[in-house]
C-alpha positions in Angstrom: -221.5 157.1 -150.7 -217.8 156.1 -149.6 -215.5 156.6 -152.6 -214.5 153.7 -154.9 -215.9 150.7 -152.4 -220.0 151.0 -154.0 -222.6 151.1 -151.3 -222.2 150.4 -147.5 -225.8 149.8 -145.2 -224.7 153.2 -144.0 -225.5 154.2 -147.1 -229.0 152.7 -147.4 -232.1 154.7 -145.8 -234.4 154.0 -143.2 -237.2 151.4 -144.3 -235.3 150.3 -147.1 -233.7 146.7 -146.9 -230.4 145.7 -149.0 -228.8 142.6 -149.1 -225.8 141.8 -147.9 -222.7 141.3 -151.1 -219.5 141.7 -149.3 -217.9 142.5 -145.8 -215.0 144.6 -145.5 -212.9 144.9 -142.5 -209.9 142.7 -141.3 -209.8 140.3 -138.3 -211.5 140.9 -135.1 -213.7 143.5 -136.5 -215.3 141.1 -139.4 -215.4 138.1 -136.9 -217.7 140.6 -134.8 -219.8 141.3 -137.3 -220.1 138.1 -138.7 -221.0 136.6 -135.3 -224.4 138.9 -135.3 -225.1 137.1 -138.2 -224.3 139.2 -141.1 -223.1 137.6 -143.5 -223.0 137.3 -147.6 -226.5 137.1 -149.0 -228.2 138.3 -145.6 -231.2 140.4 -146.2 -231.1 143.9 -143.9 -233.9 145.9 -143.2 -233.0 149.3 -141.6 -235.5 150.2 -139.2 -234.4 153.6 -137.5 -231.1 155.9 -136.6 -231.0 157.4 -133.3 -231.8 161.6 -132.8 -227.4 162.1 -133.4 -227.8 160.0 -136.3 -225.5 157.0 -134.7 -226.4 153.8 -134.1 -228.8 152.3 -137.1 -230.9 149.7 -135.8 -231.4 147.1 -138.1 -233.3 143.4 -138.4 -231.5 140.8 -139.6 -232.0 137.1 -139.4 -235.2 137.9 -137.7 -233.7 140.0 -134.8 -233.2 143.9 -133.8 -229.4 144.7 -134.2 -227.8 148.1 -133.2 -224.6 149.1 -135.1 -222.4 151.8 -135.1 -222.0 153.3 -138.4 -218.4 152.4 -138.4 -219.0 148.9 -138.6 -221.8 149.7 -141.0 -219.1 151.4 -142.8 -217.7 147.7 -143.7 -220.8 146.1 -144.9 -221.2 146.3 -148.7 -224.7 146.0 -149.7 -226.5 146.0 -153.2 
């Protein structure tokens, strides 16, 4: 778990879902991940990490969603 920030979707395992409490991140890099939909209060299933354990895929909002774990990084989750 990333020190002193609580628990990040990179955090959570695969088949487990989270929901969405915070985004982390400044400008452009929110804005992107915002504009996939994630947002507070979003519901995120994590379906499977590829063989070098980067991207997650996820479904959110209904859809498939790759991310890198960086940007998963910024997306607090209880």
């Amino acid at each position: 778990m990333t020190e002193g920030q609580g628990k990040t979707l990179r955090d959570v395992r695969i088949g487990e879902s989270a929901t969405v409490r915070r985004l982390t991140g400044e400008g452009a890099l929110k804005r992107h991940i915002m504009d996939m939909g994630i947002t507070k209060g979003t519901d995120v299933f994590v379906r499977k990490v590829a063989p070098l354990g980067d991207p997650i895929e996820v479904t959110v909002r209904g859809y498939e969603l790759s991310l890198r774990k960086s940007e998963a990084q910024n997306i607090l989750v209880g």
